[in-house]
C-alpha positions in Angstrom: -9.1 22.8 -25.0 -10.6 23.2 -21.8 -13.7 22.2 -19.9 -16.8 23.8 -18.7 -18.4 24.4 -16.2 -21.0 22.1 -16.9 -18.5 19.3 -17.0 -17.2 19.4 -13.1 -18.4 15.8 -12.2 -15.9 14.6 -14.6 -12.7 12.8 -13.4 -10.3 14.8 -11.5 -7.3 12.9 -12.5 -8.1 13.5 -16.0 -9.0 16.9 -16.7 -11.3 15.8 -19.1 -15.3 15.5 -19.2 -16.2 11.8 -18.3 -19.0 10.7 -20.8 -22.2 9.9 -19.9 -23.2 6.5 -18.0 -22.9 4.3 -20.9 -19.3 5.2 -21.6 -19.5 6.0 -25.7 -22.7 8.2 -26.0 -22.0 11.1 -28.4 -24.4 13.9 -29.8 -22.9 12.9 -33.1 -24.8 10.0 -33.4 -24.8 6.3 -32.4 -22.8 5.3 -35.8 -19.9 7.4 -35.0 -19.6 5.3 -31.5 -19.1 1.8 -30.6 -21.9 -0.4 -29.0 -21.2 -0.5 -25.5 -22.3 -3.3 -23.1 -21.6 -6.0 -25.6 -18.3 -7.5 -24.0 -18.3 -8.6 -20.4 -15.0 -10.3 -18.7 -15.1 -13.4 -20.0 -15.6 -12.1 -23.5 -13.0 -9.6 -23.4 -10.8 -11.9 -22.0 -11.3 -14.5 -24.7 -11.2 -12.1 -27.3 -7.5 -10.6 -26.4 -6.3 -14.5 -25.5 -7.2 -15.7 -29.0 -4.5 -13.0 -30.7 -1.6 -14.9 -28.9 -2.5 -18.0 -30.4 -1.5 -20.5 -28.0 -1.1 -23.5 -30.1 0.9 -21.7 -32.9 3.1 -20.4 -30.2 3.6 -23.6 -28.5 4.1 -25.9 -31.8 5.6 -22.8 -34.1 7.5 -20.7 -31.9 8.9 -22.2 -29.1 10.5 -25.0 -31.5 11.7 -22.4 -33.6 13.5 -20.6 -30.4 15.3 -24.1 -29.3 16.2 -24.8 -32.5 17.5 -21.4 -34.3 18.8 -19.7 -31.0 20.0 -22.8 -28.8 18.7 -21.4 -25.6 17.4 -24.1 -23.1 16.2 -22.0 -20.7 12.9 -20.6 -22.7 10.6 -21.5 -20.1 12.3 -19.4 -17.5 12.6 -16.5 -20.2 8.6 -17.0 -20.4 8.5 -16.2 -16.5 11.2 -13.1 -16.5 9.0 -11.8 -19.5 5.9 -12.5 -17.8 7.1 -10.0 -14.9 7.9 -7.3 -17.3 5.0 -7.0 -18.8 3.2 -7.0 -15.5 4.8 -4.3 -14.5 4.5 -2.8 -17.8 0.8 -3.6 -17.1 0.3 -1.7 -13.7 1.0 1.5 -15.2 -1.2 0.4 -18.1 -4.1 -0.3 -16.5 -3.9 2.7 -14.1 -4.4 4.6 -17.5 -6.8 2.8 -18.8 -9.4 3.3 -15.5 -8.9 7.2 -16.8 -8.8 6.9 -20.5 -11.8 4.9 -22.7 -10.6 4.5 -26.7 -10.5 2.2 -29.1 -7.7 4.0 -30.2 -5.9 2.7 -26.8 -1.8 3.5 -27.5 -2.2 6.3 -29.6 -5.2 7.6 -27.3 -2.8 6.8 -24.5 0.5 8.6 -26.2 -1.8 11.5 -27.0 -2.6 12.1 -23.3 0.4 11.7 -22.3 2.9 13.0 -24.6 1.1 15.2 -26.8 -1.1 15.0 -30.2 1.7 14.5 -32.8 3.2 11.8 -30.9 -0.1 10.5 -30.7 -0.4 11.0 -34.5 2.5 8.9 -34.6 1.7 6.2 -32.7 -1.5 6.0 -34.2 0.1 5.0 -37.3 2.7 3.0 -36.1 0.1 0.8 -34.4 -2.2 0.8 -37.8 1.0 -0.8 -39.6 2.0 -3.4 -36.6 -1.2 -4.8 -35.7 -2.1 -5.5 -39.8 1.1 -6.3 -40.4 0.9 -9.1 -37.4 -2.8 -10.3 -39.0 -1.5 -10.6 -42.3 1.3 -12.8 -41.6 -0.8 -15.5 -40.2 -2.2 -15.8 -43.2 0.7 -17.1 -45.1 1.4 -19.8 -42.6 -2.3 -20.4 -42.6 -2.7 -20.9 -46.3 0.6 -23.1 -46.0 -0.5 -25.3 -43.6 -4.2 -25.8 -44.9 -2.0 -26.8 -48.3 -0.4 -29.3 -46.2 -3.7 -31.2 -44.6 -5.4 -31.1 -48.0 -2.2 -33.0 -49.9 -1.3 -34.7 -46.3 -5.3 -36.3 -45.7 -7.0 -35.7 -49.2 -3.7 -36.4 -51.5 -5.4 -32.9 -53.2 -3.0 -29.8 -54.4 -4.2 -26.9 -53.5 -1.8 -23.6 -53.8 -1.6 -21.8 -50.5 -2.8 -18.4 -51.2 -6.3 -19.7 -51.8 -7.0 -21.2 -48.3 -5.1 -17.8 -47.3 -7.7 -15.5 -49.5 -11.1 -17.3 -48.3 -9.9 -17.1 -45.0 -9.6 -13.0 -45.5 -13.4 -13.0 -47.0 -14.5 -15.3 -43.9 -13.1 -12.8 -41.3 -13.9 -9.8 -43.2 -17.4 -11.2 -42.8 -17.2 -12.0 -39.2 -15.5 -8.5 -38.6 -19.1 -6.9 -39.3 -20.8 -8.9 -37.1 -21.6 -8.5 -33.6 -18.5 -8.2 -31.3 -19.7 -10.3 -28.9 -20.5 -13.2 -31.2 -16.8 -12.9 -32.7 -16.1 -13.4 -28.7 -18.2 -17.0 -28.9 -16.1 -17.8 -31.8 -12.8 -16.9 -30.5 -13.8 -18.5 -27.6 -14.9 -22.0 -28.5 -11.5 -22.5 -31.1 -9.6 -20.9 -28.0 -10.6 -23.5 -25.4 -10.4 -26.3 -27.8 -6.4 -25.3 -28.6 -5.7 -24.3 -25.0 -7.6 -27.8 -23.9 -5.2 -30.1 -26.2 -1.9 -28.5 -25.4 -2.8 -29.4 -21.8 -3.3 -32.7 -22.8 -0.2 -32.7 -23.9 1.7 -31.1 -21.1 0.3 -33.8 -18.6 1.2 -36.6 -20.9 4.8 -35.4 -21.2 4.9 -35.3 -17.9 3.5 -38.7 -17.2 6.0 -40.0 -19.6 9.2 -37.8 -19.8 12.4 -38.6 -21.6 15.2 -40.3 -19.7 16.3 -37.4 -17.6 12.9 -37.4 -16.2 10.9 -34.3 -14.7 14.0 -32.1 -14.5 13.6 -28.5 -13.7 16.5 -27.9 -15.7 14.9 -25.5 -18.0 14.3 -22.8 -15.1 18.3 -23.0 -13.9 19.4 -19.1 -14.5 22.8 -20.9 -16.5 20.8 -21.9 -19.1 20.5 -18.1 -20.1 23.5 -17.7 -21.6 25.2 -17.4 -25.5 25.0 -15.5 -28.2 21.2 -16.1 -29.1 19.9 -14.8 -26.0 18.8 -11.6 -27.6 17.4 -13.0 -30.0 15.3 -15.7 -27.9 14.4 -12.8 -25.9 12.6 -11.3 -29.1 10.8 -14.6 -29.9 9.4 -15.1 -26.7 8.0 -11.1 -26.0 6.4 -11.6 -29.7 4.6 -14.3 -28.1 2.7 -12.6 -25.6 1.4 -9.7 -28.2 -2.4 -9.9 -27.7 -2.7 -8.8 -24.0 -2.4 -5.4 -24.7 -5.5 -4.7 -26.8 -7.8 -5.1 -24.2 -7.7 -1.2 -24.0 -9.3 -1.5 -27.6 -12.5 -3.1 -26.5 -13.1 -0.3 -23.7 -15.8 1.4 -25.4 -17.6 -2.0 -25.9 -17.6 -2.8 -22.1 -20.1 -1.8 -19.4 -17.3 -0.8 -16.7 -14.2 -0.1 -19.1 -12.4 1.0 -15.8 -12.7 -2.3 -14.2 -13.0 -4.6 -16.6 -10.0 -3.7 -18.7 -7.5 -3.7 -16.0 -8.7 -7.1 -15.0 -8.4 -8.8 -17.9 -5.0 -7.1 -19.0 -3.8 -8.9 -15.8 -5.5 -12.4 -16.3 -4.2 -12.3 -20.1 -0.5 -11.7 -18.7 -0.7 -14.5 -15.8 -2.4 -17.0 -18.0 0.1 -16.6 -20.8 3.6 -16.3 -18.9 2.1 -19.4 -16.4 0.7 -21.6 -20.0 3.8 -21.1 -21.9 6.5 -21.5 -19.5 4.9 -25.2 -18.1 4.5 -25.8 -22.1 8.0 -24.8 -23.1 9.0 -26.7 -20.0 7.1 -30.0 -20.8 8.7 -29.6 -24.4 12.2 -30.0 -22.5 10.7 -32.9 -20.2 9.4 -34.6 -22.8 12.2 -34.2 -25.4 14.8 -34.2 -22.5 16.8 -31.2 -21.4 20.0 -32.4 -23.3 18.0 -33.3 -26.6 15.3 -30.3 -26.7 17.7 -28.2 -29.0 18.7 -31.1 -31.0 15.2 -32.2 -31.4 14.0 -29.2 -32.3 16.7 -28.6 -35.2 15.7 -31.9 -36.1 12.1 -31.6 -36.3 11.3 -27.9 -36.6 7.9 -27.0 -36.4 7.1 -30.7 -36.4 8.2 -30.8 -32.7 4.9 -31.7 -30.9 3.8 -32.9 -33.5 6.5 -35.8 -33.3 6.1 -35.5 -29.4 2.0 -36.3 -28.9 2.7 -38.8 -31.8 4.8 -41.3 -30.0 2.6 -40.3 -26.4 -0.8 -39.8 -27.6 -1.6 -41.6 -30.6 -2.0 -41.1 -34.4 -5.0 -39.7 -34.1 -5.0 -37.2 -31.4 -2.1 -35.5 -33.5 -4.2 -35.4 -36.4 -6.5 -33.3 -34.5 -3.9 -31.4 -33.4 -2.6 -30.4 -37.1 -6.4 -29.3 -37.6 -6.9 -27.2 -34.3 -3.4 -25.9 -35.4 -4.9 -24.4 -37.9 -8.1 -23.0 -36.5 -5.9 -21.4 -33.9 -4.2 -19.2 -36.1 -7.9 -18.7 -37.7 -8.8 -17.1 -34.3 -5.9 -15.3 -33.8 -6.2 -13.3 -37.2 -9.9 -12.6 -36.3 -8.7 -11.0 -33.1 -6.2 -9.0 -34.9 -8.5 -8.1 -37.7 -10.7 -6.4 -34.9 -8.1 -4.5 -33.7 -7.4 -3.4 -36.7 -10.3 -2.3 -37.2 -11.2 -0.3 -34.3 -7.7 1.6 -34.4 -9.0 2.4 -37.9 -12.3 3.5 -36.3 -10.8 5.3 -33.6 -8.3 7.2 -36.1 -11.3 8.2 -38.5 -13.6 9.5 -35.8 -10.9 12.0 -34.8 -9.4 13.6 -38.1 -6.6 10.9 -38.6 -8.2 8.8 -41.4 -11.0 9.9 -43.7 -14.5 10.2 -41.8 -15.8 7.2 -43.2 -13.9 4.9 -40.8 -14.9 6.9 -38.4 -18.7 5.4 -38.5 -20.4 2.3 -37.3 -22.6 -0.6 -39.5 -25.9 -1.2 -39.1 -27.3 -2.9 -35.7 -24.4 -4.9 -35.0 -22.6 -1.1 -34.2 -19.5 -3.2 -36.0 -16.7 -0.9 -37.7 -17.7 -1.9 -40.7 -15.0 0.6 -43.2 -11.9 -0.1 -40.6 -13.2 -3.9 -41.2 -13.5 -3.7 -45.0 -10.0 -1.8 -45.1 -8.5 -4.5 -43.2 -9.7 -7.1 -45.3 -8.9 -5.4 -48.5 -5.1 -4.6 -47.0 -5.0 -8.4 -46.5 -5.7 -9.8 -49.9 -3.7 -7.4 -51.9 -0.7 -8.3 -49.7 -1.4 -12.1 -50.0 -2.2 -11.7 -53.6 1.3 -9.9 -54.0 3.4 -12.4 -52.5 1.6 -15.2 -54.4 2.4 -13.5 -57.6 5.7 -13.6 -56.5 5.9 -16.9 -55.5 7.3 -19.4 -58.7 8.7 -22.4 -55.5 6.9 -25.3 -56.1 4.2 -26.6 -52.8 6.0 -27.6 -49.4 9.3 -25.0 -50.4 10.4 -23.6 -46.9 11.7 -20.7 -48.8 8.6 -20.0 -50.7 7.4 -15.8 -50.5 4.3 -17.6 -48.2 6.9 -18.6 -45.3 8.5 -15.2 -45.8 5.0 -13.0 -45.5 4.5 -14.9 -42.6 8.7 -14.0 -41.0 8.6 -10.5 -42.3 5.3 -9.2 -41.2 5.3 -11.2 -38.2 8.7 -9.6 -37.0 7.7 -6.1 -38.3 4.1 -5.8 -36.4 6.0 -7.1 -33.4 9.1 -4.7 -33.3 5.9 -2.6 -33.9 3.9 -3.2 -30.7 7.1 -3.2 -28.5 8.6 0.1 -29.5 4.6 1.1 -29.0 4.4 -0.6 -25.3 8.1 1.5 -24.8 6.2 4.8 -25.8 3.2 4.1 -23.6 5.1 3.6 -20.3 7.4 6.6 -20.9 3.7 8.3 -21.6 2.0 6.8 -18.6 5.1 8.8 -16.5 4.3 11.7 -18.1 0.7 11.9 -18.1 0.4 11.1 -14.0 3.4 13.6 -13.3 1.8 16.7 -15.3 -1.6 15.9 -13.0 0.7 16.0 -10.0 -0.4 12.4 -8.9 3.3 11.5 -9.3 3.8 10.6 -5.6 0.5 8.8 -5.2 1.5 6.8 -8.0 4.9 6.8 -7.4 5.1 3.0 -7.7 3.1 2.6 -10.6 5.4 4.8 -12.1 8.3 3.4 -11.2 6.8 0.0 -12.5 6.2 1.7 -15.7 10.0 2.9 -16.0 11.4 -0.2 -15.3 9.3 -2.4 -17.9 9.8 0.8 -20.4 13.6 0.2 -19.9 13.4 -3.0 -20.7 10.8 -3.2 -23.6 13.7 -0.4 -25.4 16.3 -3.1 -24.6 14.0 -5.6 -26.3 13.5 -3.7 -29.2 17.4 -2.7 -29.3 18.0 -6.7 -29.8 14.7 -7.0 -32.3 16.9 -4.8 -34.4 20.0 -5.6 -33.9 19.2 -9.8 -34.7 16.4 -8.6 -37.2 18.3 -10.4 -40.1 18.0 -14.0 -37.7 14.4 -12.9 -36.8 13.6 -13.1 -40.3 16.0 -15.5 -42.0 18.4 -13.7 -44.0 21.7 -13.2 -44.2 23.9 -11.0 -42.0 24.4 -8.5 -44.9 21.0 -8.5 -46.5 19.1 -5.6 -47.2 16.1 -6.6 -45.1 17.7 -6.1 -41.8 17.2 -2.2 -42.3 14.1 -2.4 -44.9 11.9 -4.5 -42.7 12.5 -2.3 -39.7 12.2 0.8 -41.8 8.9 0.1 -42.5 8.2 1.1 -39.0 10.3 4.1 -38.8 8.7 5.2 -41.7 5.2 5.1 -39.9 6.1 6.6 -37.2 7.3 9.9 -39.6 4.7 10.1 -41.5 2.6 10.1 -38.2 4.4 12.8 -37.1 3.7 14.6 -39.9 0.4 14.7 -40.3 0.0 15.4 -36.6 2.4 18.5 -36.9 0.3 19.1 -39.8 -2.7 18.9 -37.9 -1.3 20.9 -35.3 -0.5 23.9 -37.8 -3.8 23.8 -40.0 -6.4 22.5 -38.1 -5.6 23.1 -34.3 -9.2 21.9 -33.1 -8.7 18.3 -34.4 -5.0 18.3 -33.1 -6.5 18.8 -29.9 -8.9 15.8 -30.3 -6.2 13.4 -31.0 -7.0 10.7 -28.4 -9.9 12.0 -26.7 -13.1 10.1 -28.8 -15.9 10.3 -28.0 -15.0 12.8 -25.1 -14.2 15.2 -28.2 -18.1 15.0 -28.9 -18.7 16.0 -25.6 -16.4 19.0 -25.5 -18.0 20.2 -28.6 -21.2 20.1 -27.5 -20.3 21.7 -23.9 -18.9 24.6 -26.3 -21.7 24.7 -28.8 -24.1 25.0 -25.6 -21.9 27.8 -23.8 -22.1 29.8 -27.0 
C-alpha cells in the first residue's frame, strides 16, 4: 500500500499519510473514530496513573515481595526498574510522535514488524490487559466482603461487590473519556495523598535502626528470590504504557503522549521506591521481611495503626478499595479501545469497530469488556465452595492467576515493541539519527525478555502453587496460545484478504488511503 500524490505533506519518517488537523478524522464517519480533543496532560496522565494502583501496590504488593521472596532491597529494584523502562520509553515515545492508534502495541508491532505479528500482538494485548482488569475484581469483591463483616458485622459473598462493580464500570466505560479522567483522578489523589502521609510519618517515627538507607545497598540484591521479586516489582509499574492508547483522544498525540509516558515512569519508580523504603524504615531493615511474613497484606495496615491512629487506617482500608476501583476502570478502557482499534481494522467484527452516541465512547469494546468480566467472576464463584475470609478461596486465585498472566502478557508485549521500534527506524534509514534511541530500545528489550524468562521460570511462586503443578505451563499458555491464534488470523488475513492485512495498524490512516485511492480512480 502506497501513497499518493496527494498525500506528500504527510510525515517523512513514516511513509504514511498524516491525517488531517484533528488527528482521527475519517471519511468513514465520526462513529468509526475516537473523539479527539477530550484528554489534555493532566487527564491523560491521571488516566494511565490510576491502572498502577498505587495503594494496592504499596499495601498488596510490596508486602507480598518482602514476605514470599525475602529480598530487602525492593526499593532499590524500584529505581533499577525505573531506568529500564525509561529507556524502554525513549524508543517508545519516539514511535508514538509518528504513529496515532488506539491500538498502540499491535499498531506499533504492525509498523514495525509486519501485519501478522501485529495480528499477534493485537491479541496477546486483548487477553493481558482483560486478564489484568479482571483480577482486580476478585480481590475487590474480597476486600469489600471484609469492610462489610469488619464495620457492618454483615456477610456478604464476594462475587457480588465483584459483579456490581463490573455493571458500574461498564456504565462509566460509555461515558465521556474525559469525565472517567475526573473520576480516576479524584480516587487517584486521594490514595496517592494518604500513602504520603504515611511515608512522612514513618519517617518521623522509624523503627529502632532509624532512617537507614539500607534498603538501596546493591547486597541486599541477592538469593534465590531475586527473579522472582524482579517480576513483582515490573508488574507494578503496568499502566504507563497505555498512554499510546488515548492518542486519538488528544489534541497533540505527538507531544502529549511522550510526555506523559515519561511523567508516569518518574512518578512511579520515584513513589514506590521512597514507599517501599519507608516500609523498611518504619518496620526496620532487619524486621521488614519478618513483618511482612507476619502480617501479609496487613502490613501498612498494622504500620499507620500504631503511627497514625485507628481511624486514619480505617480510611485507608476504604481508599484501598476505591483504588483498585480506579485501576479496573483504567484497564476497562483500554480494553476497550484495543477492542475498538482491532474492529475498525478487520481484526474483530465491525461492530467494535464503531463509536456510541455523543460521548464518541467505544461503546461494543466496553460492553465486551464488561460481559468478559462477569462471566469470568461468575465462573470462579461457582467454583468457589471455601467458606468467607479462606485465603485459598478461587477469588484470591482469579486475582494471582489473571494478575500474573496479563502481566507476563504486557512484558513479552513491551519485548516485541522495542525489538519493533529497531526495526521500524532502521527500514526508514533514520538508524543513525536515532542511533541512541535505538540502542535504548535494545537494551530495555534485553532486559524486559530476561524479565519475562524469570516470570516463567518462578510462575508456579508467582501464582502460589506447587513446584510441579500443572499451572506453571497452563497459566502461561494461555498467552502463547494468543499469540498463535493471532498469527493465524493475520497469516490468514494476509492470504484472503490482502487489503485489510495491509491496514493492520494503520486506523484511521487506512480511511485515508482508501479515500486517496477511491479519488485517484
Amino acid at each position: 500500500m502506497t501513497t499518493g500524490s496527494s498525500n506528500t505533506s504527510s510525515t517523512a519518517s513514516t511513509g504514511r499519510p498524516a491525517a488531517a488537523d484533528s488527528g482521527i478524522s475519517t471519511f468513514k464517519g465520526q462513529d468509526r473514530a475516537l473523539r479527539s480533543d477530550r484528554l489534555g496532560t493532566g487527564g491523560l496522565l491521571l488516566s494511565v496513573l490510576a491502572a498502577t494502583a498505587p495503594l494496592m501496590v504499596v499495601a498488596g504488593v510490596m508486602p507480598t515481595t518482602f514476605a514470599v521472596m525475602g529480598i530487602v532491597g525492593q526499593p532499590l529494584l524500584f529505581v533499577i526498574l525505573g531506568i529500564v523502562l525509561v529507556l524502554f520509553s525513549v524508543g517508545y515515545a519516539e514511535m508514538s510522535r509518528h504513529v496515532h492508534n488506539a491500538g498502540a502495541f499491535y499498531a506499533y508491532i504492525s509498523r514495525g514488524l509486519g501485519g501478522t505479528a501485529g495480528s499477534g500482538a493485537a491479541a496477546v494485548a486483548l487477553v493481558a490487559y482483560n486478564a489484568l482488569q479482571i483480577g482486580i475484581y476478585g480481590i475487590f469483591g474480597f476486600e469489600v466482603s471484609g469492610l462489610f463483616a469488619t464495620y457492618l458485622e454483615v456477610e456478604v459473598a464476594w462475587w457480588i461487590p465483584s459483579l456490581v462493580a463490573a455493571l458500574v464500570v461498564g456504565a462509566l466505560g460509555w461515558l465521556k473519556i474525559d469525565v472517567n479522567a475526573i473520576v480516576l483522578g479524584v480516587l487517584l489523589v486521594i490514595e496517592v495523598l494518604l500513602v504520603v502521609i504515611f511515608d512522612v510519618a514513618a519517617v518521623a517515627d522509624p523503627a529502632k535502626e532509624g532512617l537507614s538507607l539500607h534498603a538501596f545497598n546493591p547486597d541486599t540484591l541477592t538469593g534465590a528470590g531475586l527473579g522472582t521479586a524482579l517480576c513483582f516489582c515490573v508488574a507494578a509499574f503496568l499502566g504507563f504504557e497505555q498512554a499510546p492508547v488515548y492518542a486519538e483522544e488528544t489534541s497533540r498525540p505527538h507531544v502529549l503522549v511522550p510526555r506523559v509516558m515519561f511523567l508516569a515512569i518518574g512518578f512511579v519508580a520515584v513513589f514506590f521506591a521512597l514507599s517501599s523504603w519507608a516500609l523498611t524504615v518504619a518496620a526496620g531493615p532487619s524486621g521488614i521481611v519478618g513483618t511482612s511474613q507476619e502480617q501479609s497484606a496487613g502490613l501498612l495496615f498494622f504500620l499507620t495503626e500504631a503511627r497514625l491512629g485507628e481511624t486514619f487506617t480505617d480510611v485507608l482500608h476504604v481508599l484501598f478499595v476505591t483504588g483498585m476501583f480506579a485501576a479496573m476502570l483504567s484497564f476497562h478502557n483500554v480494553v476497550a479501545r484495543y477492542a475498538f482499534a482491532m474492529g475498525r481494522e478487520g481484526l474483530l467484527p465491525s461492530a467494535f469497530g464503531r463509536t456510541t452516541g455523543a460521548s464518541g465512547a467505544p461503546g461494543t469494546g466496553s460492553l465486551f469488556q464488561t460481559v468478559v468480566a462477569m462471566v469470568v467472576v461468575a465462573v470462579f464463584a461457582v467454583a468457589d465452595d471455601k467458606p468467607a475470609g479462606d485465603p485459598t478461596a478461587p477469588v484470591l486465585h482469579l486475582f494471582t492467576w489473571m494478575g500474573n498472566i496479563g502481566a507476563l502478557g504486557v512484558i513479552l508485549l513491551m519485548a516485541t515493541a522495542s525489538l519493533s521500534v529497531v526495526v521500524f527506524f532502521a527500514r526508514r534509514g533514520a538508524a543513525r539519527a536515532q542511533a541512541w534511541r535505538l540502542a535504548s530500545s535494545a537494551i530495555a528489550g534485553v532486559s524486559l525478555i530476561v524479565i519475562a524468562v524469570y516470570t516463567v521460570k518462578d510462575f508456579d511462586v508467582l501464582v502460589g502453587a506447587g513446584p510441579g503443578s500443572s499451572l506453571s505451563w497452563v497459566l502461561p499458555g494461555v498467552i502463547v496460545l494468543a499469540a498463535v491464534v493471532g498469527v493465524l488470523q493475520g497469516l490468514f488475513l494476509r492470504a484472503r484478504k490482502p487489503q485489510a492485512h495491509a491496514g493492520i495498524g494503520l486506523g484511521n490512516e487506512a480511511f485515508q488511503l482508501e479515500k486517496a485511492a477511491e479519488s485517484g480512480s
